[in-house]
C-alpha positions in Angstrom: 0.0 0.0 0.0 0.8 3.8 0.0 2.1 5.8 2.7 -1.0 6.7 3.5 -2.7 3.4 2.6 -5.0 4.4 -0.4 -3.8 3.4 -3.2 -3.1 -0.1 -4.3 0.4 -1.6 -4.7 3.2 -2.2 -2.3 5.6 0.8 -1.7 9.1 -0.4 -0.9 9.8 0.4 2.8 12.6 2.5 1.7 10.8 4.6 -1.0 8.0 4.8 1.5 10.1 7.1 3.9 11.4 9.0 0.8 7.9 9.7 -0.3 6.7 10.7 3.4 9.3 13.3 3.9 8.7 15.2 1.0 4.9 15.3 0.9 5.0 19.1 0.8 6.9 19.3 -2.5 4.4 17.8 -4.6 2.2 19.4 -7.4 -0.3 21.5 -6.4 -3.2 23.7 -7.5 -1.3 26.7 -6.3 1.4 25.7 -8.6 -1.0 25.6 -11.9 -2.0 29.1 -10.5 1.1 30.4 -10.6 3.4 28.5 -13.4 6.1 31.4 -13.3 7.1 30.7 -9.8 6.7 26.7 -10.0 9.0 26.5 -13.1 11.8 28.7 -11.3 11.4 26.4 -8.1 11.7 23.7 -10.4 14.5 24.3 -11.9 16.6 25.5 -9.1 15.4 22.6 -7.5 16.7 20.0 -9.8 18.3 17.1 -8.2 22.1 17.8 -8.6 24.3 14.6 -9.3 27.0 16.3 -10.8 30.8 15.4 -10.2 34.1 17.0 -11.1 35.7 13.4 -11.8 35.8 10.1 -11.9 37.8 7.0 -10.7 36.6 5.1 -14.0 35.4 7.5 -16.3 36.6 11.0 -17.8 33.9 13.7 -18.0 34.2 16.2 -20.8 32.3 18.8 -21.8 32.0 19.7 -25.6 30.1 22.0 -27.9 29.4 20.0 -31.3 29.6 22.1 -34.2 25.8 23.7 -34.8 25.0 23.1 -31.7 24.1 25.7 -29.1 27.2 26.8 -27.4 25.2 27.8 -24.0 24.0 24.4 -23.7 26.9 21.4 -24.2 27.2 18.0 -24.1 29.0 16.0 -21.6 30.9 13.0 -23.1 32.0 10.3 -21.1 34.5 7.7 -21.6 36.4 4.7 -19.9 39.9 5.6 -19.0 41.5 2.7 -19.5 39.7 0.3 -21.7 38.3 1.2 -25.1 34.3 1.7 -26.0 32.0 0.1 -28.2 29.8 2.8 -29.7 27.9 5.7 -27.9 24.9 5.6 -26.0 23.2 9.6 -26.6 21.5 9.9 -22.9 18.5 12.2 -22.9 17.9 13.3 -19.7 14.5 14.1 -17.7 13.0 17.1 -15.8 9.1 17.1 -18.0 10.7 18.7 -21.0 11.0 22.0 -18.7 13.9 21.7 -16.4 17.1 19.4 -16.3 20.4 19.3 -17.4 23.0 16.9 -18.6 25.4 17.5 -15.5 22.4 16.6 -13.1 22.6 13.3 -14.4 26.4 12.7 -14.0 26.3 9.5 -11.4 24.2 7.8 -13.6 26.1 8.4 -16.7 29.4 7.0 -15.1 27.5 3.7 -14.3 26.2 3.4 -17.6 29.6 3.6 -19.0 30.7 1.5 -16.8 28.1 -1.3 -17.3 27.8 -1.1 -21.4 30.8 -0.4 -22.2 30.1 2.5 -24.5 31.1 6.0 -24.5 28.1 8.0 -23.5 27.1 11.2 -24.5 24.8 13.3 -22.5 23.1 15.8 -24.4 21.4 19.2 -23.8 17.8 20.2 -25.7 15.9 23.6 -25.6 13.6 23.3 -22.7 9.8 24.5 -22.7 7.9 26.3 -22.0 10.1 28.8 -23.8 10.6 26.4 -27.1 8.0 23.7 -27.0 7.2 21.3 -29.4 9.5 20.3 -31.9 12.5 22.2 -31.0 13.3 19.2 -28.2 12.9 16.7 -30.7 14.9 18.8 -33.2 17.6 19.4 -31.4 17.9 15.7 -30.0 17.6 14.3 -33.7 20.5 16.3 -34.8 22.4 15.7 -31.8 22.0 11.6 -32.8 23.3 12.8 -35.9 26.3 14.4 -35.2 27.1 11.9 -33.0 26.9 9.1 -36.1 29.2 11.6 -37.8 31.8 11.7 -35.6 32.6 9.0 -34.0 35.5 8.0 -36.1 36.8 11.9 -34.8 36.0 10.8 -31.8 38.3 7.9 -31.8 34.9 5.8 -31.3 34.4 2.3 -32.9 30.5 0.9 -32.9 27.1 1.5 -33.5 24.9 5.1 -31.2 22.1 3.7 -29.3 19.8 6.1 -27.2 19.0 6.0 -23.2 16.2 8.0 -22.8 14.7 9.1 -18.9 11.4 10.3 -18.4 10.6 13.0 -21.1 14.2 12.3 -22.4 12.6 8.8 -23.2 9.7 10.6 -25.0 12.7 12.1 -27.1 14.6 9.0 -27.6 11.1 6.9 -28.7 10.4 10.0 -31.3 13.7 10.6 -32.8 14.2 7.0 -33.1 11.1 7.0 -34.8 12.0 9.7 -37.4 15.4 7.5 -37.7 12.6 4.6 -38.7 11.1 6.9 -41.5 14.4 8.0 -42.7 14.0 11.7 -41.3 17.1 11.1 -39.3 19.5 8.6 -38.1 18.3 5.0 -37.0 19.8 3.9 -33.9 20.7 0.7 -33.4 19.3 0.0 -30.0 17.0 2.6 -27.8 17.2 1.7 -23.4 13.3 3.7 -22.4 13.5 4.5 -18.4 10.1 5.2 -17.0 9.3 7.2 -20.6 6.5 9.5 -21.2 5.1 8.1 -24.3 0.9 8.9 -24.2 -0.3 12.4 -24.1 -4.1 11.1 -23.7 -3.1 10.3 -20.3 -6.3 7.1 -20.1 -4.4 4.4 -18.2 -5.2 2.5 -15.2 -1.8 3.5 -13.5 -2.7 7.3 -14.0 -6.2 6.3 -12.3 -4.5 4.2 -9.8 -1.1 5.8 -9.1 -1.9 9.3 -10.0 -1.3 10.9 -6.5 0.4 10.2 -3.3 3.8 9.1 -5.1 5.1 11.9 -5.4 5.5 12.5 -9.6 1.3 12.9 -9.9 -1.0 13.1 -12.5 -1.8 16.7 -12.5 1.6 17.3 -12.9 2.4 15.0 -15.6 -0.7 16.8 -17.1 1.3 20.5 -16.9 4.5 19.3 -18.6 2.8 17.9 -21.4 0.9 21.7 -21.4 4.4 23.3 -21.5 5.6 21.1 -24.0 2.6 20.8 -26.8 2.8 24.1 -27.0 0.4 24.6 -30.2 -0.9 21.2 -30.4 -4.4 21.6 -29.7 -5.2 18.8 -26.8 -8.6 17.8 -28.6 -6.5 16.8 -32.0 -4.7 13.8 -32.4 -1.2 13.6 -31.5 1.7 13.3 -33.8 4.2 10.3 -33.0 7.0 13.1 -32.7 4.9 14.4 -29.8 3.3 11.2 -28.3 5.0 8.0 -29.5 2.3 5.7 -28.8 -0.1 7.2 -30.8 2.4 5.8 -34.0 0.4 3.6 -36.4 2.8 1.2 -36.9 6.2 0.3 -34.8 7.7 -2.3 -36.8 11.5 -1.4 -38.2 12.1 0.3 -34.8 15.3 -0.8 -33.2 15.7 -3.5 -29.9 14.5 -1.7 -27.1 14.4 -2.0 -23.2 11.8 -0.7 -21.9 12.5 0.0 -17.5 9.1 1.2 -15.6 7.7 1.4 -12.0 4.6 -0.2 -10.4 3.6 2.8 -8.8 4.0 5.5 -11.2 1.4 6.7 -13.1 3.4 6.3 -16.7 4.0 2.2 -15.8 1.4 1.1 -18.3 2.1 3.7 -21.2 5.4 2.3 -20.7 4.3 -1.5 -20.8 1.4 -0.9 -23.7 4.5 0.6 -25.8 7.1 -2.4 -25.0 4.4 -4.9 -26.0 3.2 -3.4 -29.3 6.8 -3.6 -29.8 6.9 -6.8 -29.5 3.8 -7.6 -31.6 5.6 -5.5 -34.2 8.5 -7.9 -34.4 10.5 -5.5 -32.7 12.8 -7.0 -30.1 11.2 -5.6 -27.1 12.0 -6.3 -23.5 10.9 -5.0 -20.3 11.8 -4.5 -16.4 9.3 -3.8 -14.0 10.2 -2.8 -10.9 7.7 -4.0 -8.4 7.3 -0.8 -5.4 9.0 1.5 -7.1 8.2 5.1 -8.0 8.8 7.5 -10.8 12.4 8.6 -10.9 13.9 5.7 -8.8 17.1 5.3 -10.5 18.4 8.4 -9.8 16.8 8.5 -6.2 17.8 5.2 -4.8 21.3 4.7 -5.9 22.3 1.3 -4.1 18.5 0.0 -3.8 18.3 -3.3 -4.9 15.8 -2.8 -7.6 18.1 0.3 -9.2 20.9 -2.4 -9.4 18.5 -5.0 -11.2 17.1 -1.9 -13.5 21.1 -0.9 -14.4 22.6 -4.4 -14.8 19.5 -5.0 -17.6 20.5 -2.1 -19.3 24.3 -3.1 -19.0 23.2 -6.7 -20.4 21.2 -5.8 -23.4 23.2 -2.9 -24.2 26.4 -5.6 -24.7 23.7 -8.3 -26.0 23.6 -5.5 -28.9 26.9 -4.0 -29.0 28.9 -7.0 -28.7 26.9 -10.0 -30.3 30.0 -12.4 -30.5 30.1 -12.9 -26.7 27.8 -15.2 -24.7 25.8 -12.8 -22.7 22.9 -13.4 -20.2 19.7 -11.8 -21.6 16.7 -10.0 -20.0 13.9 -12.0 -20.5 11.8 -10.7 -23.3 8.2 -11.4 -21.0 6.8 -8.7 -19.6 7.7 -9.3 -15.4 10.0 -12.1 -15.9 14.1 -12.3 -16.7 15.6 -15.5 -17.9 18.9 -16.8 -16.3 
C-alpha cells in the first residue's frame, strides 16, 4: 500500500520514507495558479548529481559544431579500456527543467556497465521552445554523434538511453530514424518514458497521486511542452509516441518502468506493441518502485537489477560475439 494506505500496490519500505518526507513538494493547484514561480522552483530545485571526476570515467564537456554553445554536451569515456559505440543519454525534468550535469552518477554507471562511450546531451527546454525544438535538437544531436565518431576515436554503433521526457525524445527521434527523417539507432534503453499524451491508463487512475510524480503534474508538462498542439487533436508520434500507427522497423528496445508511477502502463502498452511488431522488445518492471527511482535510490536493490538490464542488453547488442545473459523478453519475468 501507499504511505498513506489508499492506493493499491506495495511501496518499498525504503521509498516509503522517501515519499513521506517530501509530501509538501508535490504538485499542487497553487502551482497551476502560478506556473512562473513553479518553473523557477523547479528548476533550481533540480536534483544535482554532478561530479568533477571520476575513478573510471573521464567527463568532458563539448560544444558539437551547430549546436548551441550555452548548452553542451558532456561526453564520457572509460579511461582505461576502449568503448564500443555511444549511447546519446536524454535526460528528464518534464521537458522544462534538467540538465546533462544533473545526471552525471548515472552516466558513469552506464559507462561502466555497457561499455560505451556515452554522450549526454542538452535540448531547448519549454515552455520557452516547446514542441518540436526538443525533438529537433535531440535528432540532430544523434546525428552528429553518427558523424563523428570516427573523430571521436569511437568504434561501434549510437544507441539512445532515454529518462522520463528524455525517453519521449529517444522513442520520437528514433522514430523519425525509422522513417528515414534522421538517423536510426541501433538500440533505444526507455527509463520510466512518457510516451501517451491522452493520459487514459489504469496507472494514472491508480497511481496518480500520493507518489510523489502525480497526474496533474504530468498533465502541466505535457501543457508546457505541446505548445500549439491543440489537446482535442490527435497527436503526432513526434509528440506522443504511442499514438504511431505502426512500430515495426524500430530498433531492440528495453523498456525500464515502476509499479507505482502513473506512466508504468504507457510504458508496458508501448514495450508490448513492440513486440507484436516484431521489434525485439524487453521490459523490467520494478515492483514498489516510483517515478524517478534510479536516480533516487542509488544502491536499492531494484536500481541495481534496472542498471545491470540495461548493461546486459546494451552488450547483448553491441557485442553479439560474446555469450551474454539476456533480459527476459516477458513482460515481469528475466531469464537466467
Amino acid at each position: 500500500m501507499s504511505p498513506d494506505g489508499e492506493h493499491q500496490g506495495s511501496l518499498d519500505p525504503v521509498v516509503a520514507r522517501y515519499v513521506l518526507a517530501h509530501r509538501g513538494r508535490e504538485f499542487s493547484d497553487d502551482d497551476r495558479d502560478r506556473p512562473a514561480a513553479y518553473l523557477m522552483r523547479l528548476r533550481d530545485g533540480f536534483p544535482v548529481r554532478s561530479l568533477g571526476t571520476a575513478d573510471t570515467v573521464t567527463i568532458e564537456s563539448i560544444a558539437p559544431p551547430g549546436g548551441p554553445a550555452e548548452r553542451p554536451a558532456r561526453l564520457y569515456r572509460a579511461r582505461y579500456a576502449g568503448e564500443n559505440g555511444i549511447s546519446v543519454f536524454l535526460h528528464g525534468g518534464g521537458w522544462v527543467a534538467g540538465r546533462p550535469e544533473h545526471y552525471d552518477e548515472l552516466c558513469v554507471r552506464l559507462v561502466e556497465l555497457t561499455g560505451t562511450a556515452v554522450l549526454s546531451v542538452d535540448y531547448a527546454l519549454a515552455p520557452e521552445s516547446p514542441y518540436p525544438a526538443a525533438l529537433r535538437e535531440t535528432s540532430a544531436m544523434i546525428d552528429w554523434a553518427v558523424r563523428s565518431r570516427e573523430s571521436l576515436g569511437i568504434s561501434g554503433d549510437v544507441g539512445l538511453i532515454g529518462v522520463s521526457a528524455g525517453g519521449n525524445l529517444a522513442a520520437a527521434a528514433a522514430l523519425l530514424g525509422r522513417d528515414g527523417l534522421g538517423s536510426l539507432p541501433a538500440y533505444q534503453v526507455l527509463i520510466y518514458p512518457v510516451l501517451d499524451r491522452s493520459r487514459r491508463s489504469r496507472s494514472y487512475r491508480r497511481h496518480g497521486t500520493g507518489f510523489l510524480t502525480t497526474a496533474a503534474q504530468l498533465e502541466w508538462f505535457w501543457e508546457q511542452y505541446a505548445g500549439a498542439v491543440p489537446a482535442d487533436a490527435p497527436s503526432p508520434a513526434g509528440l506522443s509516441p504511442n499514438d504511431a500507427e505502426e512500430l515495426s522497423g524500430l530498433p531492440p528496445t528495453l523498456t525500464i518502468v515502476a509499479e507505482l508511477d502513473p506512466l508504468h502502463d504507457e510504458g508496458v502498452e508501448f514495450a508490448e506493441r513492440l513486440a507484436r511488431s516484431g521489434v525485439r522488445s524487453e521490459i523490467v518492471d520494478c515492483p514498489g518502485m516510483i517515478h524517478g527511482f534510479v536516480s533516487l535510490f542509488g544502491e536499492h536493490p531494484q536500481t541495481e537489477r534496472a542498471l545491470d538490464a540495461i548493461g546486459r542488453f546494451v552488450r547483448d547488442i553491441t557485442l553479439p560475439e560474446r555469450d551474454i545473459v539476456r533480459s527476459g523478453t516477458h513482460h515481469g519475468e528475466e531469464t537466467t
